[in-house]
FIKOL-382953 format. One line per field, with one value per atom (N, C-alpha, C): residue number from 1; residue in one letter; atom name; z, x negated, y negated. Coordinates in steps of 0.05 Angstrom, whole numbers, plus 5000, padded with zeros to 4 digits. Each point is the difference from the previous one (the first is absolute). Layout:
N
resi = NUM	...
resn = A	...
name = CA	...
w = Z	...
u = X	...
v = Y	...
END
This chain:
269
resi = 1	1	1	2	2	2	3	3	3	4	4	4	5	5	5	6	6	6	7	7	7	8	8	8	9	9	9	10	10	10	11	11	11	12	12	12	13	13	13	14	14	14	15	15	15	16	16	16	17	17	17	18	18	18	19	19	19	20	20	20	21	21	21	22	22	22	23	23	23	24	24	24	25	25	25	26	26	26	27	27	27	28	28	28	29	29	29	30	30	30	31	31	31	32	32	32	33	33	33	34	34	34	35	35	35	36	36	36	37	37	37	38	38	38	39	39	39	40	40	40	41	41	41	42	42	42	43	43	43	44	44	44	45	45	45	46	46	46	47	47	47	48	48	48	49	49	49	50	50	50	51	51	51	52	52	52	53	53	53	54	54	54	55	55	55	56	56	56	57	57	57	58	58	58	59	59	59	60	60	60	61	61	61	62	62	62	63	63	63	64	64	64	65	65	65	66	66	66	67	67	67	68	68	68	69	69	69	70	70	70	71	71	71	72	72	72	73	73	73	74	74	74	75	75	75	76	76	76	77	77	77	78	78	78	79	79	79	80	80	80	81	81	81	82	82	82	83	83	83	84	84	84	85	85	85	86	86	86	87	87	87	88	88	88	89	89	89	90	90	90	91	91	91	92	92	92	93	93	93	94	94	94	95	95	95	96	96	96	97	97	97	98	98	98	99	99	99	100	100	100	101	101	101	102	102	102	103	103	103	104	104	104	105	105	105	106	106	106	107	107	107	108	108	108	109	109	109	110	110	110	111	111	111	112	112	112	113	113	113	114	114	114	115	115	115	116	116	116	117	117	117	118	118	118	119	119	119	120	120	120	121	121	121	122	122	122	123	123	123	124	124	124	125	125	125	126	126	126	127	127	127	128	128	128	129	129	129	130	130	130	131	131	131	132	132	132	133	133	133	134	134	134	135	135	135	136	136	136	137	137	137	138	138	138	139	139	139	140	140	140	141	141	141	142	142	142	143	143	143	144	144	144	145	145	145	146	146	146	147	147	147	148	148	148	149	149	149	150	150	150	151	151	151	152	152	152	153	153	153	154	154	154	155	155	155	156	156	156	157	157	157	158	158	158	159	159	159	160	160	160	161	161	161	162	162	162	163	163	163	164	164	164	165	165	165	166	166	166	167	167	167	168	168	168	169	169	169	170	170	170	171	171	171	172	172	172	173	173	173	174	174	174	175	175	175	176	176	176	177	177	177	178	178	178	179	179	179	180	180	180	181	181	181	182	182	182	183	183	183	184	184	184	185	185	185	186	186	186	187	187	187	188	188	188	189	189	189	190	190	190	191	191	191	192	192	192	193	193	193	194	194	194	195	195	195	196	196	196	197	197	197	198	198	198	199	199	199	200	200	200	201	201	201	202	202	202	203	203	203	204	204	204	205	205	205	206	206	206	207	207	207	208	208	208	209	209	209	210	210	210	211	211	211	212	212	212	213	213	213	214	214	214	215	215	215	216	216	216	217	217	217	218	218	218	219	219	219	220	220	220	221	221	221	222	222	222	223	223	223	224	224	224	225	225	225	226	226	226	227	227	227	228	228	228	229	229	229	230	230	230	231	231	231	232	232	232	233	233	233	234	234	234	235	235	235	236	236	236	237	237	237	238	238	238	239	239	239	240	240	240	241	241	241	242	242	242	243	243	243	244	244	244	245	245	245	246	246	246	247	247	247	248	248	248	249	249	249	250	250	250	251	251	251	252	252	252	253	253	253	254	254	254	255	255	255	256	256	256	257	257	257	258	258	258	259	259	259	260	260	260	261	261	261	262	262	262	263	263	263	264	264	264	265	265	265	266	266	266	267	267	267	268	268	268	269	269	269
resn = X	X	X	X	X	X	X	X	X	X	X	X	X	X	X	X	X	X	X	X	X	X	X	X	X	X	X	X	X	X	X	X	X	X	X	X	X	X	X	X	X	X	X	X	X	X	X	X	X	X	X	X	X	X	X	X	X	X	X	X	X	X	X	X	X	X	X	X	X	X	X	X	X	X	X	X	X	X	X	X	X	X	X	X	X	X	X	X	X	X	X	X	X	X	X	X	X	X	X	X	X	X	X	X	X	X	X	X	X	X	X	X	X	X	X	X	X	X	X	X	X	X	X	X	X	X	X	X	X	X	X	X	X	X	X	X	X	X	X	X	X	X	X	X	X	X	X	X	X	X	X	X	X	X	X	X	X	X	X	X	X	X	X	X	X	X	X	X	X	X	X	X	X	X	X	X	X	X	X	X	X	X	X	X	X	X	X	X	X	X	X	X	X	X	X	X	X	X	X	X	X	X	X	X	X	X	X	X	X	X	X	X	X	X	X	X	X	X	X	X	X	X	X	X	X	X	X	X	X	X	X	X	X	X	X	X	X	X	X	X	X	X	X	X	X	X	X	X	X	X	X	X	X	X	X	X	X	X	X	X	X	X	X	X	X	X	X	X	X	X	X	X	X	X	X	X	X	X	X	X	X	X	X	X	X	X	X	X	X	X	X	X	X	X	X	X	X	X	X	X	X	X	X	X	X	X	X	X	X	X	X	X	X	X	X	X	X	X	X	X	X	X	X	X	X	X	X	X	X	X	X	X	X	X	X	X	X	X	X	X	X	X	X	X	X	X	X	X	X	X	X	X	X	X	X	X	X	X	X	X	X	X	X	X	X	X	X	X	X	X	X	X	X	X	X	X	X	X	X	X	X	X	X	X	X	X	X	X	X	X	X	X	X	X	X	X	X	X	X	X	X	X	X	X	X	X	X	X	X	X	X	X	X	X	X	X	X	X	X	X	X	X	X	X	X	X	X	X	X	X	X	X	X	X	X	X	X	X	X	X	X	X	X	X	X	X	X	X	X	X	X	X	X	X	X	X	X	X	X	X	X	X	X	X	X	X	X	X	X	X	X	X	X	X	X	X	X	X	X	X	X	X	X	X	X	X	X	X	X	X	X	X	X	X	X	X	X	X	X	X	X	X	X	X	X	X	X	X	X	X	X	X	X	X	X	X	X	X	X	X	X	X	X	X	X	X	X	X	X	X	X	X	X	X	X	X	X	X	X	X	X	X	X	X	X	X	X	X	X	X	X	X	X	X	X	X	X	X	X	X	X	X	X	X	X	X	X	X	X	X	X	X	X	X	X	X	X	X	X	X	X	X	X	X	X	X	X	X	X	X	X	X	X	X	X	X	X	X	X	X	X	X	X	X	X	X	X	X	X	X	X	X	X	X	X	X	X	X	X	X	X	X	X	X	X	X	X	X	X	X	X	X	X	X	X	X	X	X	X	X	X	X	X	X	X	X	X	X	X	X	X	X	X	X	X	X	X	X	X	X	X	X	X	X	X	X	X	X	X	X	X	X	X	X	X	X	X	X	X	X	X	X	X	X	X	X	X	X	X	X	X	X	X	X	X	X	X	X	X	X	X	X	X	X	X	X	X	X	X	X	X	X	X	X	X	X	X	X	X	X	X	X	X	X	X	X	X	X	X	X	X	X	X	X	X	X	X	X	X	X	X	X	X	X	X	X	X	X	X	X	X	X	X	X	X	X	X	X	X	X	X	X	X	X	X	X	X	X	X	X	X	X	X	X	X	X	X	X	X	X	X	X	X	X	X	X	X	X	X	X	X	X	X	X	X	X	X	X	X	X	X	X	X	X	X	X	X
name = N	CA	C	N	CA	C	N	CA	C	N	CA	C	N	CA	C	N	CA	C	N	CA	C	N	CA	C	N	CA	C	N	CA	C	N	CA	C	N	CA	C	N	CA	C	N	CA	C	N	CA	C	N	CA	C	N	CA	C	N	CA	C	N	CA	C	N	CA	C	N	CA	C	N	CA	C	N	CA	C	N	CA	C	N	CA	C	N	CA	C	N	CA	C	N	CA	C	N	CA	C	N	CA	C	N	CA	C	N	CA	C	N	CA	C	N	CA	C	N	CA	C	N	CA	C	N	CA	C	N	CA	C	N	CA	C	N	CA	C	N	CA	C	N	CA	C	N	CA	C	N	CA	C	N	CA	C	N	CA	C	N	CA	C	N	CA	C	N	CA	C	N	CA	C	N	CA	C	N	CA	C	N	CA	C	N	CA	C	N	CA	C	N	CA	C	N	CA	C	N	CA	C	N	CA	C	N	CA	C	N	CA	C	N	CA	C	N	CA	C	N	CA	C	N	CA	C	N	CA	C	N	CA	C	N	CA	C	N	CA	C	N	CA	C	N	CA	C	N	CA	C	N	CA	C	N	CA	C	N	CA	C	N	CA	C	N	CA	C	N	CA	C	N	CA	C	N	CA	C	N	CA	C	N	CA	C	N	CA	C	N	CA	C	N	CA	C	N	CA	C	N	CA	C	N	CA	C	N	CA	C	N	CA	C	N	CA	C	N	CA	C	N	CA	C	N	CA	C	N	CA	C	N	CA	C	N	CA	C	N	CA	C	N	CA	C	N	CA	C	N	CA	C	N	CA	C	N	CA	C	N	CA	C	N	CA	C	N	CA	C	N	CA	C	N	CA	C	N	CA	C	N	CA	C	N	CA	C	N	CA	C	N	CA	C	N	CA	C	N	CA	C	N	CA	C	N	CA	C	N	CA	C	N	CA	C	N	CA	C	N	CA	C	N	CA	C	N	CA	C	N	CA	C	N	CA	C	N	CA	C	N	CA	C	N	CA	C	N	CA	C	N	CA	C	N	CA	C	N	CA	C	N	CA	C	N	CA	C	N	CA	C	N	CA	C	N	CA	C	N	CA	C	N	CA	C	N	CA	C	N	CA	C	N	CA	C	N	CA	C	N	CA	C	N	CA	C	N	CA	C	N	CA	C	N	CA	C	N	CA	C	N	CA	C	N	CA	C	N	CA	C	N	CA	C	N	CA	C	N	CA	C	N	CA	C	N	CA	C	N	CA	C	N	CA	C	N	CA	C	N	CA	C	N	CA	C	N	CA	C	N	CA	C	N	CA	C	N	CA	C	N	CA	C	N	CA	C	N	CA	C	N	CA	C	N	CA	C	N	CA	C	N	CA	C	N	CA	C	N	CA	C	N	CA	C	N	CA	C	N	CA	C	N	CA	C	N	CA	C	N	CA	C	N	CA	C	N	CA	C	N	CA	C	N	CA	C	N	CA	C	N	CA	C	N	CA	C	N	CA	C	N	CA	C	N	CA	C	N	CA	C	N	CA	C	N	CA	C	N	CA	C	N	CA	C	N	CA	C	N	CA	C	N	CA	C	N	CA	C	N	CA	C	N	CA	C	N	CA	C	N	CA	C	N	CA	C	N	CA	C	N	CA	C	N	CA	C	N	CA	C	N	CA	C	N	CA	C	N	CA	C	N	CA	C	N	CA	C	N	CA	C	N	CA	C	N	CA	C	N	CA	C	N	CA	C	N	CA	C	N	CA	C	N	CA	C	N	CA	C	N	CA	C	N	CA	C	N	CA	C	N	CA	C	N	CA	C	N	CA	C	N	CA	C	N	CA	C	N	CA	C	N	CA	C	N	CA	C	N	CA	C	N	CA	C	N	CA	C	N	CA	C	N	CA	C	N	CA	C	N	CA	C	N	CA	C	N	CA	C	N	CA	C	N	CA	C	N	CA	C	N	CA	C	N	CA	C	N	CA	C	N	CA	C	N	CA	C	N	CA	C	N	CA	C	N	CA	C	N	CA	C	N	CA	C	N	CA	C	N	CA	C	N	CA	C	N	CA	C	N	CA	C	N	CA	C	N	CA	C	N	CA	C	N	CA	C	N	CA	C	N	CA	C	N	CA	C	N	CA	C
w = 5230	5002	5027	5020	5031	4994	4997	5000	4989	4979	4980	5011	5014	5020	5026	5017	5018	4988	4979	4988	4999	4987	4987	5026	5025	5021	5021	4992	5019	4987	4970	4975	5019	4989	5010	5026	5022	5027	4994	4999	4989	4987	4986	4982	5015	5022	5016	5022	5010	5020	4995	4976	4987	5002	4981	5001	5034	5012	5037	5005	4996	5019	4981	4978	4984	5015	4996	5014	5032	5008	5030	5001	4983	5001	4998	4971	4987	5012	5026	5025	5021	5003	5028	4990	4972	4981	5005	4994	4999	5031	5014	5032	5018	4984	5018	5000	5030	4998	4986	4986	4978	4975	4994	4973	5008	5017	5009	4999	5004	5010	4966	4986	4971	4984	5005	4987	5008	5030	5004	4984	4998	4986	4966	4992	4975	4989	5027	5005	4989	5019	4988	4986	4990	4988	4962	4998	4974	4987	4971	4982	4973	4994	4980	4974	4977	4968	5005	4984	4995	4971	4991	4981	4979	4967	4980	4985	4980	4983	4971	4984	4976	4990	4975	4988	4967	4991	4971	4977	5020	4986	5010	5026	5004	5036	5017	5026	5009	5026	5022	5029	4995	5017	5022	5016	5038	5004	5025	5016	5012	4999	5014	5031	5014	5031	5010	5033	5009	5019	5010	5027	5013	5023	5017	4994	4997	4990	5036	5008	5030	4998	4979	5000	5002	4982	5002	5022	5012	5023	5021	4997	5029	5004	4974	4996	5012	4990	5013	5030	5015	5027	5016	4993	5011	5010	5031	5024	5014	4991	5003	5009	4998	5003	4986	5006	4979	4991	4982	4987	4976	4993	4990	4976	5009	4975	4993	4996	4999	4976	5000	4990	4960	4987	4968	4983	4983	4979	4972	4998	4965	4990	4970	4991	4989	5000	4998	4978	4971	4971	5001	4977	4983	4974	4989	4979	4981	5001	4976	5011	4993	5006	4971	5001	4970	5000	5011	4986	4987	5009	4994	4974	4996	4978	4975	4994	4971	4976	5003	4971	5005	5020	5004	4995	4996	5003	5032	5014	5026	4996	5012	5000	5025	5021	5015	5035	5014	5024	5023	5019	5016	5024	4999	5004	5037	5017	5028	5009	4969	4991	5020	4991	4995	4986	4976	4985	4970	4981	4980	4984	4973	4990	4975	4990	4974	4983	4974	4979	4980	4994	4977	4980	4978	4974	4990	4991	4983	4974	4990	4966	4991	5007	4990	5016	5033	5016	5008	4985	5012	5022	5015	5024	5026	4989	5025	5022	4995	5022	5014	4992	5014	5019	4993	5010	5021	4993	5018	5028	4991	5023	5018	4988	5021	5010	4991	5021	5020	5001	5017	5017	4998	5024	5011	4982	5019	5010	5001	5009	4997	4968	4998	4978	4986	4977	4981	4981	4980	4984	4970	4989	4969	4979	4972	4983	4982	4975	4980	4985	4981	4977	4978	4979	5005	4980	4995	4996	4979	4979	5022	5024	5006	5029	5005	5013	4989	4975	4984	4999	5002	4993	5025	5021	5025	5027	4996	5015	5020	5001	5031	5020	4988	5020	5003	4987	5002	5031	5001	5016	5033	5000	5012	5011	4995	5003	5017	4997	5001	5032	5007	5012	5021	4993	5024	5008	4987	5018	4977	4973	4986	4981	4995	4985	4974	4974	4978	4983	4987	4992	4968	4982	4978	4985	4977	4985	4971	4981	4981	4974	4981	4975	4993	5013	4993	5016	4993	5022	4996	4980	4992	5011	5004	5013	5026	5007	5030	5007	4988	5002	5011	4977	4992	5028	5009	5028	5026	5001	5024	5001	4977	4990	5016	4987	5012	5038	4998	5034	5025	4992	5017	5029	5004	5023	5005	5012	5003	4994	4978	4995	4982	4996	4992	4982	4984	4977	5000	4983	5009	4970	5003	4977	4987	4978	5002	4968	4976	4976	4995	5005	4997	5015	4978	5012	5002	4985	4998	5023	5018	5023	5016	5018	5009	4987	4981	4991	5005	4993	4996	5033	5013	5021	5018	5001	5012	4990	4969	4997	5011	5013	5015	5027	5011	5025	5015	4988	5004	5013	5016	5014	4975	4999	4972	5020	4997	5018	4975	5013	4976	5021	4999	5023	4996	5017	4999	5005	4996	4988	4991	4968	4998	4983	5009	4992	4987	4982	4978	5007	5013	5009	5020	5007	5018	5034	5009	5007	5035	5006	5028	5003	4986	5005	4997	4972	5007	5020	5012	5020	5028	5001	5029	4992	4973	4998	4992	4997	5007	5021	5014	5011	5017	5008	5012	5013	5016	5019	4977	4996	4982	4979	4982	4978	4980	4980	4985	4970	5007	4981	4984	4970	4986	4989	5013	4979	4974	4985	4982	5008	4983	5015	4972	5019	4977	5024	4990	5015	5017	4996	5025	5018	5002	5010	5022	4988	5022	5015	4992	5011	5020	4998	5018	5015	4994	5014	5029	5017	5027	5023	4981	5012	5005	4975	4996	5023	5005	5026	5020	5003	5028	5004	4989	4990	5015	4980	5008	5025	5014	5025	5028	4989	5020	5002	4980	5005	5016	5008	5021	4980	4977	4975	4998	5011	4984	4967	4992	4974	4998	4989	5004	4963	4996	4982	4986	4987	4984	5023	4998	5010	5029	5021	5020	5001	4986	5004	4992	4984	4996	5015	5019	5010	5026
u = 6048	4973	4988	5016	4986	4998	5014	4997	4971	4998	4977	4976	4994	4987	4993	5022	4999	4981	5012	4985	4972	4993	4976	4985	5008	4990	4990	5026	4999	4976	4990	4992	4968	5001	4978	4978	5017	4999	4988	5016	4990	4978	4994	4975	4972	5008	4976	4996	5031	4995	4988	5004	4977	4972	4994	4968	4988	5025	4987	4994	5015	5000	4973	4996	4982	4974	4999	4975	4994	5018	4997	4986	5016	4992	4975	4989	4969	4987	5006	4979	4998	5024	5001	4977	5002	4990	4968	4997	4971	4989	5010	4994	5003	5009	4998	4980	5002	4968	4996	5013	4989	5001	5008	4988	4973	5000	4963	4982	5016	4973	5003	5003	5012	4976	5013	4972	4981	4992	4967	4989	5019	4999	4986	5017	4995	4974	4995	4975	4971	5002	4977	4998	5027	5004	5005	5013	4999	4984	4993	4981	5017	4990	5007	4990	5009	4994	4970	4981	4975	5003	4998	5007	4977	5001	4985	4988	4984	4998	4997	5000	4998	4980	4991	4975	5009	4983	5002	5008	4984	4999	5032	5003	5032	5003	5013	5014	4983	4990	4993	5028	5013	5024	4999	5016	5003	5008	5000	5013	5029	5006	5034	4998	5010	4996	5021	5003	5018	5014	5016	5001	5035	4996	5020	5030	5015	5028	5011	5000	5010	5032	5004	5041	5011	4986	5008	4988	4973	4990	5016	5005	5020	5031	5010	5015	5010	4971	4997	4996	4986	5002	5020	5017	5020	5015	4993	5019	4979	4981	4978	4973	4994	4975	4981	4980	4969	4989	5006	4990	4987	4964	4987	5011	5014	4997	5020	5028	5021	4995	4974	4993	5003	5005	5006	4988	4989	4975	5018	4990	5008	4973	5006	4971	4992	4969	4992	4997	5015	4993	4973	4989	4972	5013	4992	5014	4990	4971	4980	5004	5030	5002	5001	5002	5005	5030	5014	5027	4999	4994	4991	4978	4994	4972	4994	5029	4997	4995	4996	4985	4978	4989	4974	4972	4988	4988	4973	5009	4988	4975	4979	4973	4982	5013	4992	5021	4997	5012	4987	5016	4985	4981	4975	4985	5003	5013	5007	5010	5008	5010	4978	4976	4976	5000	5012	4998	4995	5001	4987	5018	5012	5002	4981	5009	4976	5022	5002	5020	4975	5005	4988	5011	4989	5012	5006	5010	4998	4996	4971	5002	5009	4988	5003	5002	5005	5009	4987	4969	4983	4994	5001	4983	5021	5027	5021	5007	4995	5003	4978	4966	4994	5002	5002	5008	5016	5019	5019	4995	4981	4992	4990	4972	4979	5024	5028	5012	5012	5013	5005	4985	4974	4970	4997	5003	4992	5027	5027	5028	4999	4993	5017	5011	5022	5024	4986	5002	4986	5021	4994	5026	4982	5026	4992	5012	4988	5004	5006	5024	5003	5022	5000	5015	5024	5028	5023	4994	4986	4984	4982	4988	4989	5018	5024	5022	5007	5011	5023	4986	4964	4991	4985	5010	4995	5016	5027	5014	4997	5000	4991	4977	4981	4969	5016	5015	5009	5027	5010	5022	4979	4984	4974	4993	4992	4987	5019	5034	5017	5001	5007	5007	4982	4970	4981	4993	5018	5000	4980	4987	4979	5021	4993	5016	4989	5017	5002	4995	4990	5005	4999	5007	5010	4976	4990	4984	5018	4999	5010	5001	5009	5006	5032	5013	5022	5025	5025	5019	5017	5004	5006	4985	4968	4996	5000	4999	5010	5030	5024	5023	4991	4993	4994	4987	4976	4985	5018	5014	5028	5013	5015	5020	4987	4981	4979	4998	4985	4995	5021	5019	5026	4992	4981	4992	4979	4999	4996	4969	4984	4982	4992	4974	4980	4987	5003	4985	4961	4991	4970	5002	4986	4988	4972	4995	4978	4987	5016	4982	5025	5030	5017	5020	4998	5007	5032	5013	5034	5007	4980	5011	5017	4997	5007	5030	5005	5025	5017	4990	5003	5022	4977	5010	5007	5012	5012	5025	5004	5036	5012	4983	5009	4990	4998	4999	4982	4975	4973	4978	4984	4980	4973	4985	4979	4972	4982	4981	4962	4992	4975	4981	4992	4974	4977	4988	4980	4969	5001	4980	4998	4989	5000	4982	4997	4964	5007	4976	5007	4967	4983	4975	4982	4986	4991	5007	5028	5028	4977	4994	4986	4982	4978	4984	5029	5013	5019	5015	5012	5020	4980	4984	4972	4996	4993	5001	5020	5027	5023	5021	5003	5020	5011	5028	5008	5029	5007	5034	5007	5038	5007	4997	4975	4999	5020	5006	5012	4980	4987	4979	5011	4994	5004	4971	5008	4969	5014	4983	5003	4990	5021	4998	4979	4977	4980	4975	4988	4983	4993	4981	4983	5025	5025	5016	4997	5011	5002	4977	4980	4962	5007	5006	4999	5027	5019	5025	4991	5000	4997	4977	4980	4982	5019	5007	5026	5009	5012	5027	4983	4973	4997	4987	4989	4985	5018	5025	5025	5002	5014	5002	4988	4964	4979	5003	5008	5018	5012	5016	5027	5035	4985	5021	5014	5028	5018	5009	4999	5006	5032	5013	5035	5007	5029	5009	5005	5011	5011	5014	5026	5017	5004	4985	4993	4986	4977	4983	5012	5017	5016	5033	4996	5027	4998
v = 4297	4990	5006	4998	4999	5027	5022	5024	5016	4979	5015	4990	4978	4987	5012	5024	5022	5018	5003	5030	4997	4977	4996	4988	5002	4993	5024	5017	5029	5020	4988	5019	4996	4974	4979	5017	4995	4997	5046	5005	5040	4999	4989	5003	4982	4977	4992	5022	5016	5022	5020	5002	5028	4992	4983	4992	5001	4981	4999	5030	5013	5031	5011	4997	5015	4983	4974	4992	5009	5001	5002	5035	5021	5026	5000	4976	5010	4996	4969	4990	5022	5015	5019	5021	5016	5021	4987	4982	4989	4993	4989	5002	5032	5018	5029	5004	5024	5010	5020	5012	5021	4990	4982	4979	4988	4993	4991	5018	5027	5009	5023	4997	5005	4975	4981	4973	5011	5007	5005	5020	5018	5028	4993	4987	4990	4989	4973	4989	5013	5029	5013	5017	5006	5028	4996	4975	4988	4999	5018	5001	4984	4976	4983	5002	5003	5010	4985	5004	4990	5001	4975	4992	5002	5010	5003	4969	5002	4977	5001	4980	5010	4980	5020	4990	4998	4993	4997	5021	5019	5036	5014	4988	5014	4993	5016	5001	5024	4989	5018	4996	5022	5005	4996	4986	5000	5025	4997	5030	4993	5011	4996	5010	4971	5005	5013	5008	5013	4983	4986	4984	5011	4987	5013	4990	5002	4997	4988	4968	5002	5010	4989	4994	5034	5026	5018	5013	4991	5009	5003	4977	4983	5019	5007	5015	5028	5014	5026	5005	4969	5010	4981	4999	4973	5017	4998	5025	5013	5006	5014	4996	4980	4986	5008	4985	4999	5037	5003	5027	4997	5002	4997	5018	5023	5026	4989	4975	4995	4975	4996	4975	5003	4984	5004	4977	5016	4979	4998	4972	4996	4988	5010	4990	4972	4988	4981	4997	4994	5001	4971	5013	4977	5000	4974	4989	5016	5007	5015	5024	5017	5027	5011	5023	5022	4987	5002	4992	4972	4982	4974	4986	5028	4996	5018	5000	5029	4976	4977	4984	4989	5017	4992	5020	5006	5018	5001	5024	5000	5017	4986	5009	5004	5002	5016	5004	5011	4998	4991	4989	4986	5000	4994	5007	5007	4979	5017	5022	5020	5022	5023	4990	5023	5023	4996	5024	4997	5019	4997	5027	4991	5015	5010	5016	5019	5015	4984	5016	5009	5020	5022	5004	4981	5002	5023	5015	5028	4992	5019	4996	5027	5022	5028	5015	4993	5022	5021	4998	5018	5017	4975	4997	4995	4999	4991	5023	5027	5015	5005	4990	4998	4972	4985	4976	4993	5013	5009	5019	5022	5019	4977	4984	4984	4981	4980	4981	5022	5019	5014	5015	5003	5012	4973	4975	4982	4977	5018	4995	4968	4987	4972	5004	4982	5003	4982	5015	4980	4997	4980	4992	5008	5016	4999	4983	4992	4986	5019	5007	5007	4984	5013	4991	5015	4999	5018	5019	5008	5028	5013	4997	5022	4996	4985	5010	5030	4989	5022	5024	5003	5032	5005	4990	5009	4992	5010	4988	5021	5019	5019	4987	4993	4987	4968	4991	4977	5004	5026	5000	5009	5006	5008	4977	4986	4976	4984	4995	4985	5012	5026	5015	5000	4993	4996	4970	4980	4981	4982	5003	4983	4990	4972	4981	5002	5002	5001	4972	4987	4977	4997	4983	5000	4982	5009	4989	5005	4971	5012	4981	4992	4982	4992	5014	4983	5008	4988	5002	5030	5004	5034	5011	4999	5027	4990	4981	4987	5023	4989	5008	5037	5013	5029	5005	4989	5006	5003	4966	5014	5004	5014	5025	5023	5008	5028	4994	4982	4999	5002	4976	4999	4994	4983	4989	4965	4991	4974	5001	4984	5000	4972	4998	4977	4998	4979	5000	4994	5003	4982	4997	4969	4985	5019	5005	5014	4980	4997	4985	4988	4997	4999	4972	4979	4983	5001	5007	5004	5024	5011	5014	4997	4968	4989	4992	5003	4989	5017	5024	5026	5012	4995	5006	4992	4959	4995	5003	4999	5014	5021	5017	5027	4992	4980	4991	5017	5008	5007	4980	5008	4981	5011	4980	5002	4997	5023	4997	4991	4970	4997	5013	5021	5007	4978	4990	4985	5013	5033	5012	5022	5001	5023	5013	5022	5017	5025	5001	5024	5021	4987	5015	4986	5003	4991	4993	5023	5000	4985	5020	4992	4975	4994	4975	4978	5001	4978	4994	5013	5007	4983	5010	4991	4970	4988	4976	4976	5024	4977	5010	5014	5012	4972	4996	4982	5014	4991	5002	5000	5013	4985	5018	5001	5008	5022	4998	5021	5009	5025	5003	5025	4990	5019	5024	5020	5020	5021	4991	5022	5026	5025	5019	5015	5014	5010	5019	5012	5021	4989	4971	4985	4991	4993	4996	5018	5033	5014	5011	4997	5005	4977	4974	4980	4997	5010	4990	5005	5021	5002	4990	4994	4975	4975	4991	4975	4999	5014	5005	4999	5016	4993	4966	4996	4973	4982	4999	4983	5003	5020	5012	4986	5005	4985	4970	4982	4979	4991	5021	4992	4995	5016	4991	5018	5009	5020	5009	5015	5012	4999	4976	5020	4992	5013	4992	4980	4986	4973	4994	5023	4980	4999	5014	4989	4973	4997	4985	4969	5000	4969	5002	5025	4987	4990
END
């Protein structure tokens, strides 16, 4: 008994010496001067997630912040002293991120963003290479809306598209041609709500983000745009002659704003 009373004393007594030495390190670690001057660093240099909200219609996304990592900071210059270029960021997650919100449906990005995306439905493809010429004279990425079926009979302008950086997005009726669509594509992409309420079902089983645009115009592409344009926004236009007669006014319009043109999936990440 006295023996097991030693042990469990010597055990004891090791396990308060550890914690001591560990506290004493974290106080020395935290009182250096390149840990201080690491906090100050942080102080002003720390950009914190800005967080999204949700509404009835769906989630307007935060932004994911960047902030300074002290423990790995501290790390890299421990011997060395204070080296700004030495310094290491981890990111600031928001609860209302895309990973966080595939049963929700997201309707717009957030507006401290300053930007604005523009997906173009495709009905008949008319009009997409010119469409295409005017985002590239006026160098912003626009995003298309198509189905499976004018995947499958245009997969070259579809590898085109992918290849220059414009995001593809999925319009459709059911989970087969869901399936069938990212079979063909083989890359990370978005559904949009368009008349279709089982979308959303659709495409959070494939761990898809479901986009409800909160505007979208089939004519009248410019006056509307001037009397609702907002941060934020994800607008859908149908693609059709007045489309492309008006697209490059559009863009600059936006532009004079202060509003960037980017993709989907820039714009909600």
């Amino acid at each position: 008994m006295k023996k097991l009373f030693k042990y469990t004393g010597l055990i004891t007594l090791m396990c308060l010496s550890f914690y001591y030495t560990k506290a004493v390190a974290e106080f020395m670690k935290n009182d250096d001067a390149v840990m201080k001057e690491i906090e100050n660093y942080a102080n002003t240099h720390n950009k914190e997630c800005i967080e999204g909200y949700m509404t009835e219609e769906g989630v307007v996304l935060g932004i994911t912040g960047l902030v300074v990592d002290t423990n790995q900071s501290y790390s890299a210059m421990k011997g060395t002293g204070f080296d700004s270029s030495l310094i290491k960021y981890k990111e600031s997650p928001c609860v209302l991120s895309l990973e966080n919100n595939k049963k929700n449906y997201i309707i717009g990005g957030n507006p401290s963003k300053k930007s604005v995306s523009l997906i173009i439905n495709i009905t008949n493809g008319k009009s997409i290479n010119d469409i295409i010429s005017i985002s590239k004279n006026k160098d912003v990425k626009l995003n298309f809306l198509i189905d499976y079926r004018y995947l499958e009979n245009n997969k070259e302008l579809i590898r085109e598209l992918l290849n220059n950086n414009y995001d593809i997005l999925y319009k459709g009726n059911n989970e087969e041609e869901l399936k069938t669509f990212l079979k063909n594509l083989k890359n990370k992409t978005f559904c949009v709500y368009t008349d279709n309420d089982n979308i959303l079902n659709y495409c959070m089983k494939k761990e898809l983000n479901t986009i409800k645009a909160n505007k979208i115009y089939n004519k009248n592409y410019l006056s509307n745009i001037k009397s609702n344009l907002n941060k934020g926004d994800i607008i859908i236009l149908e693609e059709s002659i007045n489309l492309k007669n008006e697209l490059g006014v559009i863009i600059n319009y936006i532009k004079s704003r202060g509003l960037k043109i980017i993709t989907v999936t820039e714009h909600l990440n």
